[in-house]
C-alpha positions in Angstrom: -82.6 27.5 118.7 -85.2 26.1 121.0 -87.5 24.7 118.0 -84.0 22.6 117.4 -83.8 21.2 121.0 -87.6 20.4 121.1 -87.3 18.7 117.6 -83.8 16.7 119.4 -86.2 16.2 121.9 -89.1 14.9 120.4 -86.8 12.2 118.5 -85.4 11.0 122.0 -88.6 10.7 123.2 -89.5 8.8 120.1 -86.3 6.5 120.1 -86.7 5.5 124.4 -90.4 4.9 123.1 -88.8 1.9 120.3 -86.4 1.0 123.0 -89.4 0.5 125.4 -91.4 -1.5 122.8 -88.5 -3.4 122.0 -87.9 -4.2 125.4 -91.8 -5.3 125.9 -91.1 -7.5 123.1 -87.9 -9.0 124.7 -89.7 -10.1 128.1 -92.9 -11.4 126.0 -90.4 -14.0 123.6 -87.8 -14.6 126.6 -85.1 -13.0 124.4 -81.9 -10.5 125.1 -84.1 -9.3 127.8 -81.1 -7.4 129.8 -79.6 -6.0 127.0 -82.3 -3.5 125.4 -83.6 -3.2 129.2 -80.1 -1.9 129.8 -80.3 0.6 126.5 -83.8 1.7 128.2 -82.5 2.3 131.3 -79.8 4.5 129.7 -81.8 6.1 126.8 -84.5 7.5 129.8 -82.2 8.7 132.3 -80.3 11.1 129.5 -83.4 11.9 128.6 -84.7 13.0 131.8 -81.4 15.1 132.2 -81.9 16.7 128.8 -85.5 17.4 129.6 -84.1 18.9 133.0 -81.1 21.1 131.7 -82.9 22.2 128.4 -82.9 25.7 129.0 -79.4 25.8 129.7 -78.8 23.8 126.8 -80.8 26.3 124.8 -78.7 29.2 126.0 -75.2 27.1 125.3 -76.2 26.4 122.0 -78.0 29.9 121.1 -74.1 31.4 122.2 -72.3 29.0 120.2 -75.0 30.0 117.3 -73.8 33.4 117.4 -70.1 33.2 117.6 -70.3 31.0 114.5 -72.1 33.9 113.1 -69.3 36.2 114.3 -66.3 34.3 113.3 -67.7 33.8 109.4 -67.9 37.4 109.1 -64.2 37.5 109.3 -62.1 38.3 106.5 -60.9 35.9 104.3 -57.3 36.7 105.8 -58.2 36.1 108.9 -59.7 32.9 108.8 -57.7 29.9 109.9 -56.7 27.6 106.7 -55.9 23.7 107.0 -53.7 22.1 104.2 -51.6 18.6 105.1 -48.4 17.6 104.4 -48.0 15.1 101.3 -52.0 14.3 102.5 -52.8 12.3 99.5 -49.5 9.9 99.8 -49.8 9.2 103.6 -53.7 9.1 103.7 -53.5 6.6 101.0 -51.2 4.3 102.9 -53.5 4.3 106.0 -56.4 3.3 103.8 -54.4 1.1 102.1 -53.3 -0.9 105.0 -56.9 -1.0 106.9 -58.1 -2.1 103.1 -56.0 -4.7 103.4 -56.2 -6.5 106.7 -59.7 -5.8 106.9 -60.1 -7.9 103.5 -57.7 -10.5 105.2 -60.0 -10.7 108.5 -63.1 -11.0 106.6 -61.4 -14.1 103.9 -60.3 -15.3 107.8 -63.6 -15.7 108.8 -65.2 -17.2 106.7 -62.1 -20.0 105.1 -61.0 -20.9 108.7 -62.9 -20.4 111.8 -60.4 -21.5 114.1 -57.8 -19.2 113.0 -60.2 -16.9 113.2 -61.0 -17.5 117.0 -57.3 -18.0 117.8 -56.9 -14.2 116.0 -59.3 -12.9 118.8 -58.5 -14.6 121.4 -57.8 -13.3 125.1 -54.2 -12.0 125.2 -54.3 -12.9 121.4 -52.6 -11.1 118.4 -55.9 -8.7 118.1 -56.2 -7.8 121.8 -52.2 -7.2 121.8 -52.3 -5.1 118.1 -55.2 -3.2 119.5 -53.0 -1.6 122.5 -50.2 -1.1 120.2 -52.5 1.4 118.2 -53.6 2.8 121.0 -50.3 3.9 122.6 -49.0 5.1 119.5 -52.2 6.7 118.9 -51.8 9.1 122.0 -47.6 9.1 121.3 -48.3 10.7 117.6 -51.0 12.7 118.8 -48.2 14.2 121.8 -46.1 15.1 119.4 -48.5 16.6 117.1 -49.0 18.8 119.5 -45.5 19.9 120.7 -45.0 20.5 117.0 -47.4 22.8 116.9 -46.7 24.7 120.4 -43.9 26.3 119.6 -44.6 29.9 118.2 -47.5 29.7 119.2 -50.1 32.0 121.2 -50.9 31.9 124.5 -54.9 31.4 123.9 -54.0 29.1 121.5 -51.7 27.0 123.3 -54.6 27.0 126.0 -57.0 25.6 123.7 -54.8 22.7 122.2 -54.3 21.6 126.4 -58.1 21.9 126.8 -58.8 19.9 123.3 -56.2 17.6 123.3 -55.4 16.3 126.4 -59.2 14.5 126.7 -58.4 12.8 123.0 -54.2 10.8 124.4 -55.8 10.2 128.0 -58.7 8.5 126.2 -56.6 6.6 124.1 -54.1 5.5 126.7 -57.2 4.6 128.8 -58.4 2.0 125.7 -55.0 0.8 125.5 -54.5 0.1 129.1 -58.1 -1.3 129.3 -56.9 -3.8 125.9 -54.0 -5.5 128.1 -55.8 -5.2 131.7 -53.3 -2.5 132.9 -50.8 -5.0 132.5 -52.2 -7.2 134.9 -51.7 -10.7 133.7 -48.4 -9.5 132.4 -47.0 -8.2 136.0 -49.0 -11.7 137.3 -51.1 -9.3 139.9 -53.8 -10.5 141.7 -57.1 -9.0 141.1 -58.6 -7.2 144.6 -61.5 -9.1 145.9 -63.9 -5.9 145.8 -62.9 -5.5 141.6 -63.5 -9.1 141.4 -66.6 -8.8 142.9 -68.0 -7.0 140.2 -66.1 -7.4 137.1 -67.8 -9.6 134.5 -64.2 -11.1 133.7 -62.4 -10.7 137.3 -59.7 -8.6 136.0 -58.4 -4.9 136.7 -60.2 -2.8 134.2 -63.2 -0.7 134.0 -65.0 -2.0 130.7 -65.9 -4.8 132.3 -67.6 -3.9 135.4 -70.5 -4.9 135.2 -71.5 -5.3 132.0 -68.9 -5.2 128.6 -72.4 -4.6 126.9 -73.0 -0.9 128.1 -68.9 0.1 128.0 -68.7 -1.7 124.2 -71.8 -0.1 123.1 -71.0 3.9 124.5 -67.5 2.9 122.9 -69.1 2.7 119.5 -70.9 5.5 119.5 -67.9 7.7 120.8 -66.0 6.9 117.4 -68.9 7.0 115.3 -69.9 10.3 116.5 -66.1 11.5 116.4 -65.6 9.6 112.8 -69.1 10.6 110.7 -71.0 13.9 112.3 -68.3 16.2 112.1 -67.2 15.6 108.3 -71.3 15.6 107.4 -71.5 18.6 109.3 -69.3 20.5 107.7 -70.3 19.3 104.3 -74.2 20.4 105.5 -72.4 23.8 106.7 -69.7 25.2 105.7 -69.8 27.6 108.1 -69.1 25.0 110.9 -66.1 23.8 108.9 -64.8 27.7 109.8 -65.8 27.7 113.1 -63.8 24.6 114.4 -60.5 25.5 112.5 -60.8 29.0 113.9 -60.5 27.6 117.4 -58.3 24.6 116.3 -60.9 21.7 117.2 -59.4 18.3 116.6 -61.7 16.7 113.2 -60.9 13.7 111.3 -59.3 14.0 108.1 -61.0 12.7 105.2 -58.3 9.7 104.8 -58.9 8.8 108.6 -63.2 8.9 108.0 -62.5 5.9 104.9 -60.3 4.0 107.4 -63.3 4.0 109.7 -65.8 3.3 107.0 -63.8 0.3 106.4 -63.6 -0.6 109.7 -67.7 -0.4 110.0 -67.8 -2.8 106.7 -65.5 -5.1 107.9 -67.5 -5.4 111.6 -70.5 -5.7 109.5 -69.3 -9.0 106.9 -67.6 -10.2 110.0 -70.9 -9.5 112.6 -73.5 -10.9 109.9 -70.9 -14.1 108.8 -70.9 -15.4 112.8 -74.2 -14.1 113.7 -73.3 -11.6 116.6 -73.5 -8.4 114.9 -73.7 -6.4 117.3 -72.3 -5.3 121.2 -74.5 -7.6 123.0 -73.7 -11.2 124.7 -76.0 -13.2 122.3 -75.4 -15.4 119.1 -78.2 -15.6 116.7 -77.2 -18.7 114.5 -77.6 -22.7 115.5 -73.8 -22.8 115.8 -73.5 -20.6 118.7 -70.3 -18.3 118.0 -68.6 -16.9 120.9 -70.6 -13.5 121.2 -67.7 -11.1 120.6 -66.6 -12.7 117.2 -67.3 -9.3 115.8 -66.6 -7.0 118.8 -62.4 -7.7 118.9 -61.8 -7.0 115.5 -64.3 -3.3 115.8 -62.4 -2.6 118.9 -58.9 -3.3 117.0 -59.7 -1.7 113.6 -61.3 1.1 115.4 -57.8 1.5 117.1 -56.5 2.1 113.9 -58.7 4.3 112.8 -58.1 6.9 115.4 -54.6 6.2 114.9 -54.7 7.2 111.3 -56.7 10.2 113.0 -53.6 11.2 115.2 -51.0 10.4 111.8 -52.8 13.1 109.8 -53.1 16.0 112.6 -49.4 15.6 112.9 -49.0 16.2 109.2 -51.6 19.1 109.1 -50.4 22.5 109.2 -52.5 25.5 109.7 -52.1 29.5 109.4 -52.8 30.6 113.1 -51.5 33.8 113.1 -54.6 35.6 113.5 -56.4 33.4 115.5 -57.6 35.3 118.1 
């Protein structure tokens, strides 16, 4: 287990080294200057922490090694199975319907620009769909779990408050965050010491100072929740066993295609306007407003971990011998 935190490591080290050139490069042609010397700034202060805490690390992941060990020499019987209610019939509609407005978004931004920026707009129909998702997100995602409390065990029970409750707070935290906390709605003044440092002098964290660093960590919260686990497993099975034995939250393969779709869509829609990308720069003569990509990520991505929440409430699992 240590040759695998040395090799994670090394690969740090190598990536704050590209950061570092790229930021050299930034200062020498006058260009996006703050935003990779932001990404520096973050990639070498995790890095010195990881470097710090390795040994711990090491011993953290040496324990999880073996338990993984110990729970796939289980019996058969004993392991926890995963199977969905009518899976194929509600996953389809999910991917259906992000299939669908993502191809309208992407027709949208390239036949009429101005409908297009009147979609994203502050307050607009994306920002107000976006918090939508996210409330029902954390709603369905409640009431997957009360379906599932009843009967059963007490360990089990604790583990679905520890894994859970992180996954709605988050999500009621991103929809809040969409709609300012309701701020412009209940017309409340924004404190002086908030507007002091908030990029758009509202009530909300994402803002403070800089959207850059809060869009960017955003991104690759959901593409670490939506991609690793579902390669991991398909790399090791074994893992697969290991995270339905202690009931840890996954994406279902119908909710990982609504987030590739959501990636392709933020790509057409990035490359078409030029801003690909969670940075406040525009790379084509016509100067799109820098977020021309960013609403409709934030918004699909919404979805996605909605269509996330809609298939854990279907899924049904044999916990009796969960131990």
């Amino acid at each position: 287990m240590k040759n695998v935190v040395r090799r994670l490591l090394v690969a740090w080290a190598a990536l704050t080294g590209a950061l570092a050139l790229a930021s050299v490069a930034c200062v020498v042609f006058d260009v996006a200057k703050a935003f990779f010397l932001m990404l520096l700034s973050a990639s070498l202060v995790l890095l010195l922490l990881a470097v710090s805490f390795r040994r711990r690390i090491d011993r953290v992941l040496t324990a999880v090694a073996a338990d993984i060990d110990r729970v796939n020499v289980l019996p058969a019987s004993e392991r926890v199975q995963t199977r969905y209610r009518r899976e194929r019939v509600i996953g389809g509609i999910l991917v259906a319907i992000a299939a669908v407005g993502g191809l309208y978004v992407a027709i949208l931004s390239v036949a009429d620009v101005e409908a297009y920026s009147a979609l994203i707009r502050e307050d607009g129909v994306v920002e107000n769909v976006s918090a939508i998702l996210w409330f029902l997100a954390a709603a369905v995602l409640v009431i997957s779990v009360a379906v599932r409390w009843k009967g059963a065990q007490r360990t089990v029970r604790g583990r679905m408050i520890w894994l859970y409750s992180p996954i709605i707070a988050f999500f009621i935290t991103c929809g809040g965050e969409e709609i300012s906390w309701g701020q412009r709605v209940l017309d409340v003044e924004t404190p002086e010491a908030i507007r002091a440092v908030n990029v758009q002098q509202e009530i909300t964290i994402h803002n403070i100072g800089s959207i850059s660093v809060f869009s960017n960590a955003f991104f690759l919260i959901a593409a670490t929740f939506f991609l690793l686990p579902p390669l991991g497993i398909k790399r090791w099975p074994s893992l697969g066993n290991y995270l339905r034995h202690y009931g840890v939250p996954t994406p279902n393969r119908f909710a990982v295609w609504v987030f590739l779709i959501t990636l392709a869509v933020w790509l057409f829609v990035g490359i078409r306007f030029g801003t690909l990308g969670f940075h406040p720069y525009s790379f084509l003569a016509e100067r799109y407003y820098n977020q021309m990509d960013d609403e409709i990520f934030e918004c699909l991505a919404a979805y996605s971990f909605l269509a996330f929440a809609v298939m854990d409430c279907a899924k049904l699992e044999s916990r009796q011998d969960r131990v």
